[in-house]
N, C-alpha and C positions, 0 to 999 in steps of 0.2 A: 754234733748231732744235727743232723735237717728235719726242718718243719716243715709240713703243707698245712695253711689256716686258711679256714672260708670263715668270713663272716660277712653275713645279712644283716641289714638294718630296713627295714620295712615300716609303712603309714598308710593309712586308710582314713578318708576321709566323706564324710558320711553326704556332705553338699560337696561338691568340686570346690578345690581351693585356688588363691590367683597368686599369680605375684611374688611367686615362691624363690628367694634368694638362699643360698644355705654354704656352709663352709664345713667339708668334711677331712676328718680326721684321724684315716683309720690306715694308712698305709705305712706298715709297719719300718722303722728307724733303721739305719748304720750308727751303730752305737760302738764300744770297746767291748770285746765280747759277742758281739752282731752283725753278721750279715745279711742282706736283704738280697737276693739274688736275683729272685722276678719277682712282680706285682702286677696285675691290672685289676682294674675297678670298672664295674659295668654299674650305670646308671640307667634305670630303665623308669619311664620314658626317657629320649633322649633329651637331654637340658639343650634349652639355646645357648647357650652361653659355659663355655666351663674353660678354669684358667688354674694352673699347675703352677705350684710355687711354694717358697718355707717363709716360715715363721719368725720372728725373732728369737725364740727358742730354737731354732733347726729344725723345727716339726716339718715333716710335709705337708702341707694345705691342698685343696681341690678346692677352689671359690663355684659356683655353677649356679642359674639362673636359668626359672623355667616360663618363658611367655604366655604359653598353652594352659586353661585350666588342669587341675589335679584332681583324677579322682583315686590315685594311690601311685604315691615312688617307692623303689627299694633301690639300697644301694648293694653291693656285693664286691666283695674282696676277694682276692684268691692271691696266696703270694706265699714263696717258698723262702726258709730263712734258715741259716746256719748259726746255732749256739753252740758257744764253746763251753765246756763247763769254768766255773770259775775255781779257781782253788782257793782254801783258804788264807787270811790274811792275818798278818799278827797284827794288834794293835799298837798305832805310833801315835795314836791320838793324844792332846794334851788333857788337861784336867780343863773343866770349864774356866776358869779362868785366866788361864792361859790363853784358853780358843780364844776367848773374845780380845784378847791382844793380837793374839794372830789375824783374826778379822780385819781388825780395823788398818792392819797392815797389807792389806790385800788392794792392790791399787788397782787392777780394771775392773771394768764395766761391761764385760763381754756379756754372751748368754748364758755362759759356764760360770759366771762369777755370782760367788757365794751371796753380798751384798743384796740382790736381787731377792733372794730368799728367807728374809728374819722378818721385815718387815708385817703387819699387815695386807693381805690382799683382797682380790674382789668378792670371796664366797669364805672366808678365815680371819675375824678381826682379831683382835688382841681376848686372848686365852681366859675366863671369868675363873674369880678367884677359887670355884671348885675345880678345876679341872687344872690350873696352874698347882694347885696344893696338890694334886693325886700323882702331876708330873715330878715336882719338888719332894714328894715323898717317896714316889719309885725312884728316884736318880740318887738318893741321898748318902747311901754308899757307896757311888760309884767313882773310882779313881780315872776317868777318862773320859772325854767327849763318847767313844764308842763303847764301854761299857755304860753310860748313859743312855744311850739307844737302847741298845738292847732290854736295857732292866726297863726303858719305858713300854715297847711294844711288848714284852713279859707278862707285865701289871696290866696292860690294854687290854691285851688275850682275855687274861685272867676275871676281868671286869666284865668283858661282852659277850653274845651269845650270838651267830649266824646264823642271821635269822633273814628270808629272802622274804620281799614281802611288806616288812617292819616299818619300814622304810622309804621314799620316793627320794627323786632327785633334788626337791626342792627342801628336803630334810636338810635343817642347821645341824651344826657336829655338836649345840648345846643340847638340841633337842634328842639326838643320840644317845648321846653321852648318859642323859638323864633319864631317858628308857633301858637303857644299856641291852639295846637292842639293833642289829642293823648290818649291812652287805660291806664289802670291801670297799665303796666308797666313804661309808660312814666311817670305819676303823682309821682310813688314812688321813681324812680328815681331821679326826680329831687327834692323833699321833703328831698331824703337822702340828698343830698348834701346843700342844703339848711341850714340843722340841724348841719351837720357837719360844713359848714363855722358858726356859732353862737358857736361851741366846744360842741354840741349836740352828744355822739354816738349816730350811727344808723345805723338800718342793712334793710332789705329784709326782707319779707315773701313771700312763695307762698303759695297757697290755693285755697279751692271755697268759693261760696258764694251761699244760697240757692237761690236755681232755682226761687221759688216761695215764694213773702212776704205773710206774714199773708193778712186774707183777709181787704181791708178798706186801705191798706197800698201801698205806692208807690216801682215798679218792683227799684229794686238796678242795678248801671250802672256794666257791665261787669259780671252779671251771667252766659251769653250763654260761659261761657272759663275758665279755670284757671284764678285765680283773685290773685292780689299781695297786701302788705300794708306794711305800715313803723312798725317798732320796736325803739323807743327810750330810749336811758338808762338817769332817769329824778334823778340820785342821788343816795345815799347809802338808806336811808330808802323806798324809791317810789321803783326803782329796773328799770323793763323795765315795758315800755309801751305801749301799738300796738295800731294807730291809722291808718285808711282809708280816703285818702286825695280824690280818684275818688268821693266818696259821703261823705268827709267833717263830717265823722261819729267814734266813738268810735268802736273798732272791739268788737264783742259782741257773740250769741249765732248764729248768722248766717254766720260767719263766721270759717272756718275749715283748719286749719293749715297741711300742709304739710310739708314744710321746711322751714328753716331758714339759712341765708348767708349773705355777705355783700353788694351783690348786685346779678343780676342775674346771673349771672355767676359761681354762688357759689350755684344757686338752680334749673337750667332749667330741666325740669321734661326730656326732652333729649339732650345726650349732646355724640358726639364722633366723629366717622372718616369712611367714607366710599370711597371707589374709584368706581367712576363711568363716563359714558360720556351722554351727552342728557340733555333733561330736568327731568326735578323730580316735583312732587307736595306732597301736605300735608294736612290733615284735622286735627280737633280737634272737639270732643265733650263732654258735660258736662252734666251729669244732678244728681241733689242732691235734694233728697226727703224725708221729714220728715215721722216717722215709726209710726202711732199713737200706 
């Protein structure tokens, strides 16, 4: 199937702002299952300064640098992508305790390597003892790393309510968790951590999701924005796994990969530094359309 995705990212800034450095994020992956065919990205105003390049993850990066006061940038995407559908896979995953012998047998240190991902990271410490307990009790019959997955983003589903709104970027996954309220960044978050207290790696995705389901088929929660989802590493032969805990789903042909990190922090489509004084505002828009 082929995608055409636009997305805007747009700011408005109420005094002109200076000194504007920013590192964006949005130009969508060659993944397995993923092709990126064309892309460009219009930056308006024009930045002084802009430099193309990846990540340690493999992300694409766009670093760019504005001399000129700001009194509003937007960024814009437009890029065509080929998903395959994925079929299903049977489970070769081991039982957790196995995994983590398989872990600790995993000797590099690439960007793909699991290691990377159990730990602690910059926006996801170590899992508080209510939300390890809700993981350790959804997983509790699970005979395998990957029926652990699933029975945990099940119980997540089950727990939360999509609610747009609920929520900001600066929302902890405790704070989430304990409203049981909040958008597809909230869910993954706390899913990561979740997997991680069981010795589950796991990382982030960002992405979209298509706009519109097939017809007869129910709207997916978190289309109208950038959409996030878990990645779990389920053993040496399974490898990684990407599952969507907002709709409790396998990620599959409707879903479109952008980046990959350990949490968001590692993939916000923008991320940098401006000096300014006043207020500011922000938009986003999405839309991803199947090319018959």
């Amino acid at each position: 199937m082929l995608y055409d995705v636009t997305l805007r990212i747009a700011y408005n800034y109420d005094s002109p702002a200076t000194g504007g450095r920013h590192l964006l994020r949005m130009i969508p992956a060659d993944v397995p299952g993923q092709r990126l065919i064309a892309a460009g990205l219009e930056i308006s105003p024009r930045p002084s300064e802009r430099l193309e390049r990846k990540d340690f993850f493999n992300n694409r990066v766009t670093e760019l640098a504005f001399d000129a006061p700001l009194a509003k940038v937007a960024f814009t995407l437009r890029a065509r992508i080929e998903r395959q559908a994925q079929a299903a896979r049977l489970d070769a995953s081991p039982s957790l305790p196995r995994l983590a012998a398989e872990l600790a047998a995993q000797p590099q240190l690439t960007a793909a390597s699991p290691h990377h991902f159990l730990p602690p990271s910059p926006r996801l410490g170590a899992a508080p003892k209510a939300i390890a307990a809700f993981a350790a009790e959804a997983a509790a019959d699970a005979a395998s790393a990957g029926e652990a997955v699933a029975a945990v983003s099940r119980a997540l589903h089950g727990h939360m309510t999509f609610e747009a709104g609920a929520t900001h970027v600066g929302t902890t996954f405790e704070e989430a968790f304990e409203g049981r309220r909040g958008v597809c960044q909230d869910y993954t978050h706390i899913m990561i951590a979740m997997l991680r207290s069981l010795g589950i790696p796991a990382g982030y995705v960002s992405g979209f999701l298509r706009t519109e389901p097939p017809e007869g088929q129910p709207r997916l929660e978190g289309a109208d924005a950038m959409h996030a989802w878990v990645r779990a590493w389920c053993g040496a032969a399974t490898g990684w796994v990407e599952i969507d805990p907002t709709n409790d789903m396998a990620v599959g042909g409707d879903h479109l990969t952008v980046a990959i990190g350990r949490d968001y922090s590692d993939v916000a489509p923008v991320r940098g530094a401006i000096r300014l004084s006043g207020a500011h505002g922000s938009s986003q828009a999405v839309d991803v359309i199947p090319v018959e």
